[in-house]
C-alpha beads as a LAMMPS data file, in Angstrom:
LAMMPS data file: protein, C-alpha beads

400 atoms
399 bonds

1 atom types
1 bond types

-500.0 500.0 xlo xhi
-500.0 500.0 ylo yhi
-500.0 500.0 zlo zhi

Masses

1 110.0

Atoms # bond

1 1 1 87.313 3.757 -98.368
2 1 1 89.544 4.287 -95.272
3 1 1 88.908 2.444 -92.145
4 1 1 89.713 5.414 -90.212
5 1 1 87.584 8.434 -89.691
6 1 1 89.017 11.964 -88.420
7 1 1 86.503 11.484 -85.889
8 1 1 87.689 8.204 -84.716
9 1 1 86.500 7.863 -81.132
10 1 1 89.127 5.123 -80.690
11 1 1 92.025 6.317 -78.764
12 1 1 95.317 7.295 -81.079
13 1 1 93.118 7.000 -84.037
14 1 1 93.290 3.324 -84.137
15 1 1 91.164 1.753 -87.057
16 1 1 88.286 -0.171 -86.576
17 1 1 90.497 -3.216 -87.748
18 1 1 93.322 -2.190 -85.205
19 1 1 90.966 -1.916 -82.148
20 1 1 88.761 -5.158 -82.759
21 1 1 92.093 -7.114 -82.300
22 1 1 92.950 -5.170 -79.495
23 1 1 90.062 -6.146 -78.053
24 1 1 89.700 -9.372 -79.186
25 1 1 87.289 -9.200 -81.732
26 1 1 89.018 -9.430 -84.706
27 1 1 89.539 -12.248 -87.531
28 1 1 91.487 -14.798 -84.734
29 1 1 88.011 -14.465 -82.374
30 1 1 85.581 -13.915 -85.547
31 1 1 82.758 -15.840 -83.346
32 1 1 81.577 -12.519 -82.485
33 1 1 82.216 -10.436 -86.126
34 1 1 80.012 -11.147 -88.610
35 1 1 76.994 -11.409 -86.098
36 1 1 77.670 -7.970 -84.417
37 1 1 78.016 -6.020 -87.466
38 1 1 76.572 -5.315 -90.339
39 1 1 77.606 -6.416 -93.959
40 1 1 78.441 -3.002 -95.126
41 1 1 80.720 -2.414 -91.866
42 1 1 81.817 -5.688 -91.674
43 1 1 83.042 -4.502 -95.502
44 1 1 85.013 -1.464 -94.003
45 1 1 86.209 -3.513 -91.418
46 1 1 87.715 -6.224 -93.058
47 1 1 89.298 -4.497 -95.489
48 1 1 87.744 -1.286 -97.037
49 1 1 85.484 -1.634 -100.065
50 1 1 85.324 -5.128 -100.674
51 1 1 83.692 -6.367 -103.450
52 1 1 80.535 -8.269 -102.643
53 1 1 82.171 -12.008 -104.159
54 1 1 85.728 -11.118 -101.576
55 1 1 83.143 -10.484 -98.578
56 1 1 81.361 -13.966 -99.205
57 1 1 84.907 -15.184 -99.412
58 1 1 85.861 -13.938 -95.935
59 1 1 82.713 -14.411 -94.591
60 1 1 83.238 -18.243 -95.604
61 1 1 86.825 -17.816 -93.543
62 1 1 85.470 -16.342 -90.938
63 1 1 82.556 -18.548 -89.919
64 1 1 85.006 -21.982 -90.340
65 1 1 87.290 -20.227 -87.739
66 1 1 84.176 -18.897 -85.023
67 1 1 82.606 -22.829 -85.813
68 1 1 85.282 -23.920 -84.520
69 1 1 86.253 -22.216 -81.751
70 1 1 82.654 -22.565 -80.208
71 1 1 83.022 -26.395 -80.011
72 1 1 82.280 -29.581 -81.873
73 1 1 81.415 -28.839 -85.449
74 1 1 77.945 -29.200 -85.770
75 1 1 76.979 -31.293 -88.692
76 1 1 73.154 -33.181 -86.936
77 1 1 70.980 -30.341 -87.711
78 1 1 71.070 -29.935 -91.762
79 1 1 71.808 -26.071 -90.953
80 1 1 73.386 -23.549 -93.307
81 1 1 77.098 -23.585 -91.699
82 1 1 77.594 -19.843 -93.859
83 1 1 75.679 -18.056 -91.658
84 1 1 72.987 -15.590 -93.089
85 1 1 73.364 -13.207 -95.996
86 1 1 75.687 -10.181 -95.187
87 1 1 73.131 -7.864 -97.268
88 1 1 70.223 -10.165 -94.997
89 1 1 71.946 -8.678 -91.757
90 1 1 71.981 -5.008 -93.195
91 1 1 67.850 -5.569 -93.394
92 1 1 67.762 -7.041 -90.023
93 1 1 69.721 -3.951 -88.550
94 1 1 67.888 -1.536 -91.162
95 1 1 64.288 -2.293 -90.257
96 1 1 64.329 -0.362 -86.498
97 1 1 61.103 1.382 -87.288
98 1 1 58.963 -1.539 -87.766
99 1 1 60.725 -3.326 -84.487
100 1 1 58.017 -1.745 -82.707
101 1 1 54.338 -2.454 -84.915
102 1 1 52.306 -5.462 -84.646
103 1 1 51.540 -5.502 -88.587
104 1 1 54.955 -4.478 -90.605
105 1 1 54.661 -3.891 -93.977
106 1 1 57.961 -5.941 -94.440
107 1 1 55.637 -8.963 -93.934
108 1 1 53.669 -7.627 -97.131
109 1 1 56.925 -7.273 -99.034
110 1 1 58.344 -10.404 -98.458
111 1 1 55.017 -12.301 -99.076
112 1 1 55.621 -10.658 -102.634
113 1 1 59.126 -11.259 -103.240
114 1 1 58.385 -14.764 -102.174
115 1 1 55.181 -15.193 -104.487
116 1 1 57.214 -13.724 -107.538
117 1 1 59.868 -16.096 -106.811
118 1 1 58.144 -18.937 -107.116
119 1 1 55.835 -17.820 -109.770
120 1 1 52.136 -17.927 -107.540
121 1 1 50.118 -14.909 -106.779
122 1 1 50.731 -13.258 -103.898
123 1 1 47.306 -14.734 -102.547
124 1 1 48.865 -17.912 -102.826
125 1 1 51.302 -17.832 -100.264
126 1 1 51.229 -17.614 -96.105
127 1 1 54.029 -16.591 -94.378
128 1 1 54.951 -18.367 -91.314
129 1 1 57.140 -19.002 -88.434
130 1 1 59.374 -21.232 -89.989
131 1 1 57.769 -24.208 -91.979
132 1 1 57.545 -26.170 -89.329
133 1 1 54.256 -23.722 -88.229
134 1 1 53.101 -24.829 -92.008
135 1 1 52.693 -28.678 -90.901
136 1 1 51.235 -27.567 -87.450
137 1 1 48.136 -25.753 -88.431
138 1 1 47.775 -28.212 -91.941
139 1 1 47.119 -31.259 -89.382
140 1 1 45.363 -28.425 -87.207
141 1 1 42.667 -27.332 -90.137
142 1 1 42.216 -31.120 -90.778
143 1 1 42.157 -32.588 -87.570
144 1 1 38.411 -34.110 -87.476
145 1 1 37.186 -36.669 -85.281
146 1 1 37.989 -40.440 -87.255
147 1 1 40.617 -38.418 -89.243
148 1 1 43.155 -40.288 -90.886
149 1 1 46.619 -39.501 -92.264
150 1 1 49.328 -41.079 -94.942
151 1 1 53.083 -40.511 -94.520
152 1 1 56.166 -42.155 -95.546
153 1 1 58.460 -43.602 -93.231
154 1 1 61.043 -42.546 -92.022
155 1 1 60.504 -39.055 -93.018
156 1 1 60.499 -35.303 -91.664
157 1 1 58.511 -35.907 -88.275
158 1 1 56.233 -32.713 -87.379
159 1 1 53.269 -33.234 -89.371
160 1 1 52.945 -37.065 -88.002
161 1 1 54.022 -35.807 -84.653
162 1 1 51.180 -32.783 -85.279
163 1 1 48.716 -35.516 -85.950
164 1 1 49.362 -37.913 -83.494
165 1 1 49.161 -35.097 -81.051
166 1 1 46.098 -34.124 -82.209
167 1 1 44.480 -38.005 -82.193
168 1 1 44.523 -38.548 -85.925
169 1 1 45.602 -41.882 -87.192
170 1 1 48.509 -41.578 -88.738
171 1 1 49.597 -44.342 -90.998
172 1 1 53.613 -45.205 -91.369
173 1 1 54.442 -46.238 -95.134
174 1 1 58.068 -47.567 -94.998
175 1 1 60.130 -46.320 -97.282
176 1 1 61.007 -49.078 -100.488
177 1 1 64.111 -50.594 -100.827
178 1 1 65.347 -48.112 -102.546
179 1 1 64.288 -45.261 -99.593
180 1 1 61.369 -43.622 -102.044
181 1 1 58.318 -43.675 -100.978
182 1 1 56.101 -46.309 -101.526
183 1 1 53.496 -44.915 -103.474
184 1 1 51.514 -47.940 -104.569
185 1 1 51.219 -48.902 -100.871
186 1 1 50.774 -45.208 -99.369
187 1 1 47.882 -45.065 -102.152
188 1 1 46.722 -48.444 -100.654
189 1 1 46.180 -46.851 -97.453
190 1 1 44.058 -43.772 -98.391
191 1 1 40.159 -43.732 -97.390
192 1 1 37.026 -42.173 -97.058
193 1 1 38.559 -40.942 -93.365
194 1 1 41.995 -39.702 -95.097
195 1 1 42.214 -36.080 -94.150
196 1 1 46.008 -35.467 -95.074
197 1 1 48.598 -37.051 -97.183
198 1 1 52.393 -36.444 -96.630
199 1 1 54.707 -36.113 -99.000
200 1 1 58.850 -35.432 -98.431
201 1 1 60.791 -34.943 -101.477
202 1 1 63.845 -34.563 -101.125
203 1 1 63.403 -36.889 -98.394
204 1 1 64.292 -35.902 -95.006
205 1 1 66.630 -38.246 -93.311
206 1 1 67.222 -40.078 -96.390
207 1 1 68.464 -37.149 -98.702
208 1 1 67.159 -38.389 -101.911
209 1 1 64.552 -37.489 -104.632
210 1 1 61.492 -39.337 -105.875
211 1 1 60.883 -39.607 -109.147
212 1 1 59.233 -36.549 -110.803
213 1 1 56.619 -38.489 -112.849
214 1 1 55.425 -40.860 -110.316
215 1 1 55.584 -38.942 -107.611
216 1 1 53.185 -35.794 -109.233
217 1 1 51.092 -38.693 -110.826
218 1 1 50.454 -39.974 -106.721
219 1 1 49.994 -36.472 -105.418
220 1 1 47.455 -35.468 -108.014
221 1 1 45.403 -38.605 -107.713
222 1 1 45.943 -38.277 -104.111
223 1 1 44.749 -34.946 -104.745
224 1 1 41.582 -36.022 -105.753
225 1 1 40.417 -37.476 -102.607
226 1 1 42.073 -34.953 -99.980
227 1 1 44.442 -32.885 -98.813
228 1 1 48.516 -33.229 -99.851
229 1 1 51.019 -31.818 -97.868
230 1 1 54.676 -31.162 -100.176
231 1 1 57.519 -30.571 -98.023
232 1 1 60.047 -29.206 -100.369
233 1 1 61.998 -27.704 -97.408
234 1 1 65.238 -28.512 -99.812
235 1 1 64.231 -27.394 -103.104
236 1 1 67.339 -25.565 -103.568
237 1 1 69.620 -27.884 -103.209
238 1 1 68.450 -29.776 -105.726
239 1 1 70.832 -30.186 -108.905
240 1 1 68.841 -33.765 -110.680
241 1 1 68.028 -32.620 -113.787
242 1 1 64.190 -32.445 -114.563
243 1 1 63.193 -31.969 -110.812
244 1 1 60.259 -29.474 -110.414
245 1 1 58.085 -27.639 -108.003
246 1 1 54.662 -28.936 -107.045
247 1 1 53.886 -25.101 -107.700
248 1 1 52.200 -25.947 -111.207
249 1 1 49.403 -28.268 -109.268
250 1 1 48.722 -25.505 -107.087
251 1 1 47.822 -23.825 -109.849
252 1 1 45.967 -25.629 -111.551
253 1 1 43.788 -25.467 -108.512
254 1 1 44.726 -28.931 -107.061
255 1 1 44.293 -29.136 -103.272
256 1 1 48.112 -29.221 -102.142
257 1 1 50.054 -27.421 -99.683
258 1 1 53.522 -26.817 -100.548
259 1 1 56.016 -26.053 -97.210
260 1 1 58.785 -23.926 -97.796
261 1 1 61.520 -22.156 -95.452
262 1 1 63.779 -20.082 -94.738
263 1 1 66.471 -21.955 -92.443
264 1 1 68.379 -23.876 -95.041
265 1 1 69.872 -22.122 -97.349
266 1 1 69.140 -18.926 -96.257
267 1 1 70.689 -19.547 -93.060
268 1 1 68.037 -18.323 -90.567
269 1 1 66.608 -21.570 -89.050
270 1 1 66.998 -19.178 -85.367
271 1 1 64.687 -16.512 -87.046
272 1 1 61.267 -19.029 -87.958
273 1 1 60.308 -18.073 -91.183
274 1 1 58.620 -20.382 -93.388
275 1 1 55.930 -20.488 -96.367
276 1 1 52.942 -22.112 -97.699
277 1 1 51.642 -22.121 -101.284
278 1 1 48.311 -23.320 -101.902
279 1 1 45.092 -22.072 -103.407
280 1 1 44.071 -18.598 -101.916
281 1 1 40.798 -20.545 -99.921
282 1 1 42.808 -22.908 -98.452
283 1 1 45.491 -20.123 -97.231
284 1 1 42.345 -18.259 -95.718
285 1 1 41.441 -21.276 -93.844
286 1 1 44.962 -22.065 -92.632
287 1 1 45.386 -18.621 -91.546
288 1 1 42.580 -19.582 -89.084
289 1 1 45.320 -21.600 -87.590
290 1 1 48.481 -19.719 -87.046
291 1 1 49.629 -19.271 -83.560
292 1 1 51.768 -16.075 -83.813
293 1 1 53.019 -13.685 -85.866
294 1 1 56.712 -13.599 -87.566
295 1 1 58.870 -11.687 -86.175
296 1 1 60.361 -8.536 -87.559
297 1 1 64.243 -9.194 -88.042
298 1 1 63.347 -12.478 -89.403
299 1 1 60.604 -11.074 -92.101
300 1 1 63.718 -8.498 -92.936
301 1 1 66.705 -10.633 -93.330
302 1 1 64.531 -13.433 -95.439
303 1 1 63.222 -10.420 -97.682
304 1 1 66.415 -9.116 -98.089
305 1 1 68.253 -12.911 -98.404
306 1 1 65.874 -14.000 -101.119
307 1 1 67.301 -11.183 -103.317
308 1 1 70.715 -11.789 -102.756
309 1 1 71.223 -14.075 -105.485
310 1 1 74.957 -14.271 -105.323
311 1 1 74.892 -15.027 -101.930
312 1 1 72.481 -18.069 -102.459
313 1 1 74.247 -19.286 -105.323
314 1 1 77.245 -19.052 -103.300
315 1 1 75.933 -21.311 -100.487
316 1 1 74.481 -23.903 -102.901
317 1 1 77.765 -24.129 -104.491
318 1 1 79.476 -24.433 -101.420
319 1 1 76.984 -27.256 -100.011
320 1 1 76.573 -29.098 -103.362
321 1 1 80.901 -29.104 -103.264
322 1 1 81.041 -30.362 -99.582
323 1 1 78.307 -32.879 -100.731
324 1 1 80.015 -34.151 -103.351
325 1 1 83.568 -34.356 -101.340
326 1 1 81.592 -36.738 -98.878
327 1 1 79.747 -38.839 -101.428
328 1 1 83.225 -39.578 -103.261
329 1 1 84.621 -40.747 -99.669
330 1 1 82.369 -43.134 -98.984
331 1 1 82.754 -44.580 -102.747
332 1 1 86.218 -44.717 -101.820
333 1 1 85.686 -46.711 -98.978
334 1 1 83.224 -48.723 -100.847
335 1 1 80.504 -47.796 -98.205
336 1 1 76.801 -47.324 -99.430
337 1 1 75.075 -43.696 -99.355
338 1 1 71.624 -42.888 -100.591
339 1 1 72.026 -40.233 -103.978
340 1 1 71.660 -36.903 -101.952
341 1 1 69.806 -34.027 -103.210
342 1 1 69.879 -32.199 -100.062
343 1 1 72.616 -30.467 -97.972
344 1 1 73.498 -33.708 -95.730
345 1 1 74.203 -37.183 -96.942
346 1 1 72.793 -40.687 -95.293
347 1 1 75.191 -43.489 -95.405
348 1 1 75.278 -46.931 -94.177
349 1 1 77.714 -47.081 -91.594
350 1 1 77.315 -51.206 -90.667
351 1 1 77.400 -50.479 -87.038
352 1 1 75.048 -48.277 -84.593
353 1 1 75.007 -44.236 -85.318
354 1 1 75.845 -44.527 -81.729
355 1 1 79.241 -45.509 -81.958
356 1 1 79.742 -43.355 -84.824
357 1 1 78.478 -40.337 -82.813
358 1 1 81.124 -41.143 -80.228
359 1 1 83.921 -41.685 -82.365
360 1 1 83.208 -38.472 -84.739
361 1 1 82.531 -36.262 -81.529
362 1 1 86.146 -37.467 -80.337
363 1 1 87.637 -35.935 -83.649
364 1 1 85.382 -33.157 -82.908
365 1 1 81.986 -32.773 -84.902
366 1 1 78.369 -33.778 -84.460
367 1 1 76.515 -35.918 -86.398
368 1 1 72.816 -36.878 -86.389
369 1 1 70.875 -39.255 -84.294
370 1 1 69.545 -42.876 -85.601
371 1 1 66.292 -42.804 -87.790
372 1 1 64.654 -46.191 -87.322
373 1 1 64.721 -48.733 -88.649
374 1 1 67.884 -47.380 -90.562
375 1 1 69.805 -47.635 -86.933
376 1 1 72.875 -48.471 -88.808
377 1 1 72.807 -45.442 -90.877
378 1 1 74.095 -42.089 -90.364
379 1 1 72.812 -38.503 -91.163
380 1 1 75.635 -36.072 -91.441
381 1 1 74.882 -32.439 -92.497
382 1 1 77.368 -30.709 -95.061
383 1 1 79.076 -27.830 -93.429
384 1 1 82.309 -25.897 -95.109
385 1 1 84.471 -26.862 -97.704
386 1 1 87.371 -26.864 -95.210
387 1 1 85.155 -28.843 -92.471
388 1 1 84.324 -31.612 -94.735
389 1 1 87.756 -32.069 -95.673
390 1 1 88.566 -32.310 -92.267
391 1 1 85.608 -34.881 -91.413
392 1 1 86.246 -36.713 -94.881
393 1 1 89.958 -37.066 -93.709
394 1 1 88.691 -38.909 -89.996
395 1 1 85.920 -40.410 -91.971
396 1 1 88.647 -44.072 -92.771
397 1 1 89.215 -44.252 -88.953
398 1 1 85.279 -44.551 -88.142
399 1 1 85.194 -47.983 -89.992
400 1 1 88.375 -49.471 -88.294

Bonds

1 1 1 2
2 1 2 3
3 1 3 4
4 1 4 5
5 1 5 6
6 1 6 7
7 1 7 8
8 1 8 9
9 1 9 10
10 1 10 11
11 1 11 12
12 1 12 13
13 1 13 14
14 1 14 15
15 1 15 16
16 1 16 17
17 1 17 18
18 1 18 19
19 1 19 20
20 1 20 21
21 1 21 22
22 1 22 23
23 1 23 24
24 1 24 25
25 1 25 26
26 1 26 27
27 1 27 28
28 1 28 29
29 1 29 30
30 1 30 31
31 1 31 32
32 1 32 33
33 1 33 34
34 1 34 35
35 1 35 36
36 1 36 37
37 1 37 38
38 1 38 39
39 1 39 40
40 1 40 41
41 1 41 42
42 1 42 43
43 1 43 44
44 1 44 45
45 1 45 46
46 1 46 47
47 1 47 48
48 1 48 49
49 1 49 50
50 1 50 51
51 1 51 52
52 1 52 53
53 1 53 54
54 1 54 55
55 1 55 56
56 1 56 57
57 1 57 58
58 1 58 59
59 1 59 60
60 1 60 61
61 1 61 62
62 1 62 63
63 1 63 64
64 1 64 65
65 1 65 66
66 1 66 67
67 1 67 68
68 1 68 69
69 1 69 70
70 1 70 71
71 1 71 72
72 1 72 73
73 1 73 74
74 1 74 75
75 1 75 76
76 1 76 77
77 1 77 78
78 1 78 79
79 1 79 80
80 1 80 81
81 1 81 82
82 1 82 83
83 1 83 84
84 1 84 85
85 1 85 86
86 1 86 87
87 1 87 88
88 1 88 89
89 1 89 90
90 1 90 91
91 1 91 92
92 1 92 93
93 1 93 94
94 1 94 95
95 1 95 96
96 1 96 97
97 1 97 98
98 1 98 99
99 1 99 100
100 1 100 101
101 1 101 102
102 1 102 103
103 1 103 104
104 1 104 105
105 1 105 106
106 1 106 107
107 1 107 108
108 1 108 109
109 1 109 110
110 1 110 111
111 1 111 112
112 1 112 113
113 1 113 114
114 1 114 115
115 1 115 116
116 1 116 117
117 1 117 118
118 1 118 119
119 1 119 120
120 1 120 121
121 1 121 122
122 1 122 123
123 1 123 124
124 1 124 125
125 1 125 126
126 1 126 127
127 1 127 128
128 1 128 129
129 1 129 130
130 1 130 131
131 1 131 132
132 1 132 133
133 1 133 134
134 1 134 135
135 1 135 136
136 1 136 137
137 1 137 138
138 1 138 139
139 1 139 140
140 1 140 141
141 1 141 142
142 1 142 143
143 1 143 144
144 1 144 145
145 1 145 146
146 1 146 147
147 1 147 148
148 1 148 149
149 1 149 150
150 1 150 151
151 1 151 152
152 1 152 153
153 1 153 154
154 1 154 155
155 1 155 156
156 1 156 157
157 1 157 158
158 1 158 159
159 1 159 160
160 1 160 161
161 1 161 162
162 1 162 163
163 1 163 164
164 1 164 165
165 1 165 166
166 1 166 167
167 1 167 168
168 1 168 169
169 1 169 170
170 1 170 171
171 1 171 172
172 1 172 173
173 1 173 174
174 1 174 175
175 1 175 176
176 1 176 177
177 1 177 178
178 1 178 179
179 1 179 180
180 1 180 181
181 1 181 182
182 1 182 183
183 1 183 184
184 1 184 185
185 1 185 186
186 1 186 187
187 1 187 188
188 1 188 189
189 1 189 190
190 1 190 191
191 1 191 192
192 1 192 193
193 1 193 194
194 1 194 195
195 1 195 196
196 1 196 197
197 1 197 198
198 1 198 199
199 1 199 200
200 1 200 201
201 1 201 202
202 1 202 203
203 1 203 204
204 1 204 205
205 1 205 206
206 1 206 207
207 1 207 208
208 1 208 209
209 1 209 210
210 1 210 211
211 1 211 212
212 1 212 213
213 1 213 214
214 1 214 215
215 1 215 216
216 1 216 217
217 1 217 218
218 1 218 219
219 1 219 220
220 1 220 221
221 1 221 222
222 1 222 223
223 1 223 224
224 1 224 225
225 1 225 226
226 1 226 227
227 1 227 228
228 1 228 229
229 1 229 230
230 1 230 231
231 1 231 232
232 1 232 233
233 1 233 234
234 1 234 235
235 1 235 236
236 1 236 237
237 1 237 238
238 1 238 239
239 1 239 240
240 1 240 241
241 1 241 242
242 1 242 243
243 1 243 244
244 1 244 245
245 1 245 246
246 1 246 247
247 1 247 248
248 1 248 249
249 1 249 250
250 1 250 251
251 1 251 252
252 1 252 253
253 1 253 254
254 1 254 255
255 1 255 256
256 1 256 257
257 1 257 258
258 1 258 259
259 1 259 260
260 1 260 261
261 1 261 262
262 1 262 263
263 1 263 264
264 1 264 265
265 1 265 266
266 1 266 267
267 1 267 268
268 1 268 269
269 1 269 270
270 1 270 271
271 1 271 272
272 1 272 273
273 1 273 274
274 1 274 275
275 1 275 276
276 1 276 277
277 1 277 278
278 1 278 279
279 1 279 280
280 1 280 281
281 1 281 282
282 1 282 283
283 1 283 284
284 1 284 285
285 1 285 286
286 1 286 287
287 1 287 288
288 1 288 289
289 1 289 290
290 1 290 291
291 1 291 292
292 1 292 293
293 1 293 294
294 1 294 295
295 1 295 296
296 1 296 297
297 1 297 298
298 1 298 299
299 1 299 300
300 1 300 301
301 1 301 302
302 1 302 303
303 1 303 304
304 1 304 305
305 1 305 306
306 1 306 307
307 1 307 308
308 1 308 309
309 1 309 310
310 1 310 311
311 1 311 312
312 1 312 313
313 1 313 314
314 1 314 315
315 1 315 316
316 1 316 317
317 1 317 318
318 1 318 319
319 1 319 320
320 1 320 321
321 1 321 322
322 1 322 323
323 1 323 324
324 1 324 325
325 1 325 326
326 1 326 327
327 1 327 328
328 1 328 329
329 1 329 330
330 1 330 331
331 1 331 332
332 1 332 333
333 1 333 334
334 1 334 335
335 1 335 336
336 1 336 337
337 1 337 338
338 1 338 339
339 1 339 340
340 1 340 341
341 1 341 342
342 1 342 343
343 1 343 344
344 1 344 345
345 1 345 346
346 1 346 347
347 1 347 348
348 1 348 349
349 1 349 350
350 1 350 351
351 1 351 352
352 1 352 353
353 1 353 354
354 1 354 355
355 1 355 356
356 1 356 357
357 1 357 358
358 1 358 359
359 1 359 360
360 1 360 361
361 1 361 362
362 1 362 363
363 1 363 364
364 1 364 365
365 1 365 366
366 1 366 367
367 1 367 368
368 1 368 369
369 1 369 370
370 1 370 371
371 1 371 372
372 1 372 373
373 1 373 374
374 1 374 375
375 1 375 376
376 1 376 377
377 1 377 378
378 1 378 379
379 1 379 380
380 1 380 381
381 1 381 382
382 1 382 383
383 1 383 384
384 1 384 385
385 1 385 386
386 1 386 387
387 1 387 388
388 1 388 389
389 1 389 390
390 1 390 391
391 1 391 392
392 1 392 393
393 1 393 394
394 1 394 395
395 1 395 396
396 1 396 397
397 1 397 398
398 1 398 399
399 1 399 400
């Protein structure tokens, strides 16, 4: 298809191409494309009719070139660096009506798509804002007076955080030597007072995976006794063979809630939409908890993104390649990283992640903060192919 239009309103019949240059919003200042329009006139824009693989292509371009021009590339927060799903922003943009009603049926619809994803009923599943709203109101429906709750440490924070907050006694299992969780001493500390156990897996700061058989072996004994919380916020980065879902438990009626979301590799961590699977009473009572409701462009584009499978296959090939690019640098440089399963890698750096966040922000990117007592460790989030080549090729100078 043409990019022009005998009813152009640009003056001399200039394109759509010709006058976002013009006015400097074309490929050299992409910051501003692929988040003002959507895919399919991004499409038209770009090039007329591209086929969806060529858009993801561009789209790829495009973002490396907006990241950055906005700044230091940010690589602290484990975000998608793609950007969401160009057929995610045609939802967000398509879904005007419901803009305005306090119940969408979009809500309903993606609580479906979700549940068939995942293979649960759709009474098994809450949608949230953003999974982080699945950890509040778990340590909100267990928060009892005496209450007491497990965790590995260093892990995610908010459900700890939640607890603490809420006067629960939350007790800190450090990680093993190997950064899995401890299970034999996190099973040491459960009690008649135990309201909540916490699991991570993969691990967040530490990237890696438990092992499958031990780890469901602890949850379901856990299981037995109380509540289980499974973060599986990067499930889909996953590529260890044999890994699975804590879905199956669920069904087999075992008390777990599993956390789910949105941001990663569907790129809408700004949008809050997250997910809980559990049994259908103990989504009734957590629905007791919730503090809000989602909010319309982010129930549209996560509907939408969870059926774009090219586009998520896309990402997680793109992550898993930037992954691997980083992993092979610091083998190179005979420095030690923990097996990543996620979309950042954690690597011992032998001095303080402060002085590596100075030096890397001098060669221009961001990298996370220090996770005690792993203070000599860095975080660093994957972000494009042609980013991490960058970073891998300043990486050498941060040892010197």
């Amino acid at each position: 298809m043409s990019s022009e239009s005998p009813s152009s309103p640009f003056p001399g019949a200039l394109s759509r191409r010709q006058w976002l240059r013009t006015t400097g919003l074309g490929v050299g200042a992409s910051v501003a494309l692929p988040g003002l329009l959507p895919a399919a006139e991004m499409s038209r824009v770009l090039g007329g009719g591209l086929p969806y693989s060529a858009l993801l292509t561009q789209m790829e371009r495009d973002v490396t070139t907006a990241r950055r021009a906005a700044g230091p590339i940010r690589l602290n927060f484990n975000e998608n660096p793609f950007g969401m799903s160009p057929k995610a922003k045609d939802a967000l943009m398509g879904n005007w009506a419901q803009h305005t009603w306090y119940m969408p049926p979009v809500r309903d619809e993606l609580t479906a798509t979700f549940a068939k994803q995942v293979g649960v009923p759709v009474d098994h599943v809450l949608v949230t804002q953003g999974s982080s709203e699945v950890l509040s109101i778990a340590a909100l429906a267990a928060n009892a007076p005496g209450g007491e709750m497990v965790a590995p440490w260093p892990t995610f924070e908010d459900l700890p955080r939640w607890g603490e907050t809420l006067g629960i006694t939350v007790h800190k299992v450090p990680l093993d030597h190997r950064f899995d969780h401890d299970l034999y001493q996190m099973d040491a500390k459960l009690n008649g007072n135990t309201k909540l156990v916490f699991v991570c897996n993969p691990n967040n700061p530490t990237s890696n995976l438990a092992d499958d058989q031990a780890l469901r072996d602890f949850v379901s004994n856990a299981a037995r006794r109380t509540t289980v919380v499974v973060d599986e916020a990067y499930y889909d980065f996953v590529t260890q063979p044999g890994y699975r879902s804590m879905t199956d438990l669920v069904l087999k009626g075992e008390p777990i809630i599993i956390s789910r979301t949105a941001s990663k590799i569907h790129g809408l961590a700004g949008l809050r939409i997250g997910f809980a699977v559990a049994r259908p009473d103990i989504i009734r009572k957590l629905s007791q908890y919730v503090t809000g409701d989602p909010n319309v462009f982010g129930l549209s584009a996560a509907n939408a993104s969870l059926m774009d499978a090219e586009y998520v296959a896309f990402v997680r090939g793109r992550i898993i390649e930037g992954r691997q690019m980083l992993l092979d640098a610091l083998a190179t440089l005979g420095k030690k990283a923990a097996p990543s399963q996620t979309n950042f890698v954690f690597f011992q750096a032998g001095k303080p992640v402060e002085q590596m966040q100075r030096y890397f922000a001098a060669k221009g990117f961001t990298i996370g903060r220090a996770f005690p007592p792993y203070t000599d460790w860095c975080r660093v989030s994957i972000g494009t192919p042609e980013e991490m080549k960058q970073f891998v090729g300043v990486l050498p100078g941060a040892f010197a």
